[in-house]
MIDOTI-295296 format. One record per residue: residue in one letter; x, y, z of N, C-alpha, C in turn. Coordinates in steps of 0.2 Angstrom, whole numbers, padded with zeros to 4 digits, always signed. Atoms other than C-alpha are relative to their C-alpha. Layout:
<nodes>
AXYZXYZXYZ/...
</nodes>
This chain:
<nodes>
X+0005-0006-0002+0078-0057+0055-0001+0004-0006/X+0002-0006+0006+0067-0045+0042+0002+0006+0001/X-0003-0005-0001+0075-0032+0037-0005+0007-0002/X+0007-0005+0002+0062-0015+0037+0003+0003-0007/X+0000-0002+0006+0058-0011+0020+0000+0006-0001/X+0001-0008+0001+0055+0005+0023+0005+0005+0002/X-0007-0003-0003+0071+0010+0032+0005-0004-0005/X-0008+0002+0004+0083-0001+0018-0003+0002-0007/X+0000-0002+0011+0074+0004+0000+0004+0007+0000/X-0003-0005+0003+0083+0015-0009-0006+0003-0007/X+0004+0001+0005+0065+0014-0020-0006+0003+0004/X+0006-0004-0004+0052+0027-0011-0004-0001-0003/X+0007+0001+0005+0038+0024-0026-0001-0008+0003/X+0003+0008+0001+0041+0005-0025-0004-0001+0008/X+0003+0001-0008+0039+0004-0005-0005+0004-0001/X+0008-0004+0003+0023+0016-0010-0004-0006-0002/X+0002+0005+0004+0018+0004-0022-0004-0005+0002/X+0001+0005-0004+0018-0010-0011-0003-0001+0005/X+0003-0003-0004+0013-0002+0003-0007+0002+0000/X+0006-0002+0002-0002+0004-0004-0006-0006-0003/X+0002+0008+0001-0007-0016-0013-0002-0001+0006/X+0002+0002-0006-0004-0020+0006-0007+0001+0003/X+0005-0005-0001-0018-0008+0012-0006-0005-0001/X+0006+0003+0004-0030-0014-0002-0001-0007+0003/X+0003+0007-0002-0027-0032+0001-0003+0000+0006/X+0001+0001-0008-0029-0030+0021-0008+0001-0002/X+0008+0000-0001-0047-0023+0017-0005-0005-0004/X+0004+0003+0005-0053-0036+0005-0004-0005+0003/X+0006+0004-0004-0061-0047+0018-0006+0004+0002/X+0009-0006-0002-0076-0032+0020-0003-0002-0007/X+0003+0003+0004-0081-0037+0003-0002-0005-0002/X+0002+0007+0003-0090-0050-0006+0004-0006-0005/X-0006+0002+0004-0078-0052-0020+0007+0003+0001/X-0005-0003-0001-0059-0050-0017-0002+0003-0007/X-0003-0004+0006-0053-0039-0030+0006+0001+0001/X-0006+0002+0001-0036-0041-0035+0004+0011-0001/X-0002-0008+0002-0025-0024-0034+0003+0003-0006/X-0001-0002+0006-0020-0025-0052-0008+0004-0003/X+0007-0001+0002-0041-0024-0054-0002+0005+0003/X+0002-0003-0006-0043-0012-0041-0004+0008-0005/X+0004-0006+0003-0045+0003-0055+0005+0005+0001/X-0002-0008-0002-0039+0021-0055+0001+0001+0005/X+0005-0003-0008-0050+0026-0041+0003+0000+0003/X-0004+0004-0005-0044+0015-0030+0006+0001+0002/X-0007+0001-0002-0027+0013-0033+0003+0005+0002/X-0001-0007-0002-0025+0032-0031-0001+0002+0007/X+0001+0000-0006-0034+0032-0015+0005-0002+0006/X-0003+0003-0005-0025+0019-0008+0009+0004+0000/X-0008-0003+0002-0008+0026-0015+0002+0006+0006/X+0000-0004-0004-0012+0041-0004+0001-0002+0005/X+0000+0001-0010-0015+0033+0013+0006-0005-0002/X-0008+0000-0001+0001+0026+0009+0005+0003+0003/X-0006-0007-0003+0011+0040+0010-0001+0002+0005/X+0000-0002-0006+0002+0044+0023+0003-0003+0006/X-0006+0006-0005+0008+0029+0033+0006+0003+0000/X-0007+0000+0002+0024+0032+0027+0001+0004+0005/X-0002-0006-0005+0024+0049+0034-0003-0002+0008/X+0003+0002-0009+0014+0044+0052+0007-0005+0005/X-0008+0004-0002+0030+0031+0054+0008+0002+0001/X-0006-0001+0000+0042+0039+0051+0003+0007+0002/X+0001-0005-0004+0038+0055+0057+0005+0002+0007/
</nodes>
């Protein structure tokens, strides 16, 4: 059985991190070309970084 990532890290940035890559990959089938979340930019990564935490906080809440 998986174990939730977000209840065993002891690493709140990394579960961010990956959390927020997850996000971006989810939406890459609305565009034409995937973009890779290393390629994603500043911008982006930012953005998505946020609604990260947001999650985070909505779940855990």
């Amino acid at each position: 059985m998986a174990r939730c990532l977000l209840c065993t890290s002891n690493d709140e940035q990394a579960v961010l991190e990956h959390l927020a890559e997850k996000l971006w990959d989810s939406r890459m089938g609305e565009f034409e070309i995937a973009t890779p979340w290393a390629d994603a930019g500043p911008y982006w990564q930012a953005k998505f970084r946020e609604m990260a935490v947001s999650a985070k906080l909505a779940l855990t809440a």
